[in-house]
C-alpha positions as CSV (number, residue, x, y, z in Angstrom):
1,X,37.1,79.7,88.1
2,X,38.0,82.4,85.4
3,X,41.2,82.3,83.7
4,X,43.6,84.8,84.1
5,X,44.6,87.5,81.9
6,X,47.6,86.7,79.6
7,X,48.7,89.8,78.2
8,X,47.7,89.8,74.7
9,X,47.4,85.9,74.4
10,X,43.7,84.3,74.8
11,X,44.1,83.2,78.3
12,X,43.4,80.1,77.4
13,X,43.6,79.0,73.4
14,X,47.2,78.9,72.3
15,X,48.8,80.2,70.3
16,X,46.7,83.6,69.9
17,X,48.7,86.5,70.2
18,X,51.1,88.9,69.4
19,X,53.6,88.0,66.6
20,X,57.0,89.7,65.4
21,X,57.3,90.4,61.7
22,X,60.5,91.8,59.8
23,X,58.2,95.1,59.6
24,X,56.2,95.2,62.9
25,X,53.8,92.9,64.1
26,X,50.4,90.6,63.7
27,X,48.2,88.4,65.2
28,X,47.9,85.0,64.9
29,X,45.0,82.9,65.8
30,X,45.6,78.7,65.7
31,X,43.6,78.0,68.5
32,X,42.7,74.1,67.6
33,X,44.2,71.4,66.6
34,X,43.5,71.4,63.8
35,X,44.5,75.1,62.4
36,X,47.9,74.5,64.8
37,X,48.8,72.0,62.4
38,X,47.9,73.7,59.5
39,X,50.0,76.9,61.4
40,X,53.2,74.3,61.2
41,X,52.8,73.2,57.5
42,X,52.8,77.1,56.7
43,X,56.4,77.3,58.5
44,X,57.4,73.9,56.6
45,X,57.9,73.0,60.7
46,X,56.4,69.8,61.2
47,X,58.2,68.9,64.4
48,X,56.4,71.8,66.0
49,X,53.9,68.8,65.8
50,X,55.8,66.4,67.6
51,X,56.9,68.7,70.6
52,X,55.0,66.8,73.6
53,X,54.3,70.1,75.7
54,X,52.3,71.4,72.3
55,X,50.4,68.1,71.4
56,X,47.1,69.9,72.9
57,X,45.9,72.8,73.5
58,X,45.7,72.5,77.4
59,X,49.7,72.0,76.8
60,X,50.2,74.9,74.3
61,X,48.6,76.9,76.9
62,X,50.5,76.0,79.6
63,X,53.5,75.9,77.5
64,X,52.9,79.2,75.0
65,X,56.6,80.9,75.7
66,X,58.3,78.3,74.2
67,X,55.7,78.1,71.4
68,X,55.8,81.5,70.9
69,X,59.5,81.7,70.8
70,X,59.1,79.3,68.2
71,X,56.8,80.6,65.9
72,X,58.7,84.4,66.2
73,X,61.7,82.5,64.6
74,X,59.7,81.7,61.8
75,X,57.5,85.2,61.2
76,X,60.6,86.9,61.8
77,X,62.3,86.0,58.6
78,X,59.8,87.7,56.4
79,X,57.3,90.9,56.8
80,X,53.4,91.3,57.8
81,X,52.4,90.7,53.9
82,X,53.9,88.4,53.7
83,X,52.7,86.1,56.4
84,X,48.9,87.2,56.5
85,X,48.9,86.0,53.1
86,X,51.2,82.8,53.4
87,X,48.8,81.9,56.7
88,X,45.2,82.8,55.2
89,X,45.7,80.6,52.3
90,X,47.0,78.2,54.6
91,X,43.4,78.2,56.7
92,X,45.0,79.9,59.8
93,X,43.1,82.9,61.0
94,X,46.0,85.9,61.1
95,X,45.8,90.0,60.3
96,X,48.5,92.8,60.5
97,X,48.9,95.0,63.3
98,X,49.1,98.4,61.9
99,X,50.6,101.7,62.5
100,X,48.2,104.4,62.6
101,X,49.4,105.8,59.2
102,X,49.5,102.0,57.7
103,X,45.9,101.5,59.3
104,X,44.8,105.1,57.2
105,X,45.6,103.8,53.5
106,X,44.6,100.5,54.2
107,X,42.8,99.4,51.5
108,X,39.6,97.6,53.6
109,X,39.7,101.2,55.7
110,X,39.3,103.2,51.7
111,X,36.9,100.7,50.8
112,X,34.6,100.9,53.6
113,X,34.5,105.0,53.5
114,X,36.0,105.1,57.3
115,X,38.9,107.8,56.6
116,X,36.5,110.8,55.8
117,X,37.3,114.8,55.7
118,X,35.4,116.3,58.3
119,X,35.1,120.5,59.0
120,X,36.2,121.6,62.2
121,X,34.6,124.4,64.0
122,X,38.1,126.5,64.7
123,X,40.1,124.5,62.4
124,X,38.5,124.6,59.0
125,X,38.9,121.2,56.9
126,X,40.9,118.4,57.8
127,X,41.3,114.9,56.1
């Protein structure tokens, strides 16, 4: 049997979502044990590792509102920055989710030659 569609959560590794930032919002990706633990040191939350319907990841999945809930107190009180770099060099896999302007002058978008001028047929140049 396939698992369900859960929105923007893996449907079945939790947590992996959809995060809210001071400034907008990210992804997070703790989908083992292992990075879920380091995901609570990161929050200085280590009771989020004592919570029986989180101990494993069956129970995080069937449990991921209350987790989420959770871990939107913590990523709340500061912005995207902020957290993509507090949880990278923690080990947990994380990334922004940009506006269209923020995802234009980001710096892996400029260094990978993606935002280009192009000349339009009726419209002349555009950048």
């Amino acid at each position: 049997m396939l698992p369900e569609q859960a929105g923007n959560d893996h449907p079945t590794l939790m947590p992996t979502g959809v995060f809210e930032t001071s400034d907008g919002f990210m992804n997070i990706a703790a989908t083992n044990d292992r990075q879920f633990a380091r995901l609570a040191a990161v929050f200085e939350d280590p009771a989020m590792l004592e919570v029986e319907e989180w101990k494993t990841s069956r129970l995080r999945g069937i449990n991921r509102e209350s987790l989420k809930e959770r871990m939107n107190s913590h990523t709340r009180t500061n912005t995207k920055a902020y957290w993509v770099e507090k949880l990278n060099d923690g080990g947990v896999p994380c990334g922004p989710i940009n506006t269209i302007d923020q995802a234009l002058t980001d710096p892996q978008i400029a260094g990978l030659h993606m935002n280009r001028p192009v000349e339009h047929p009726r419209l002349g140049h555009m950048e």
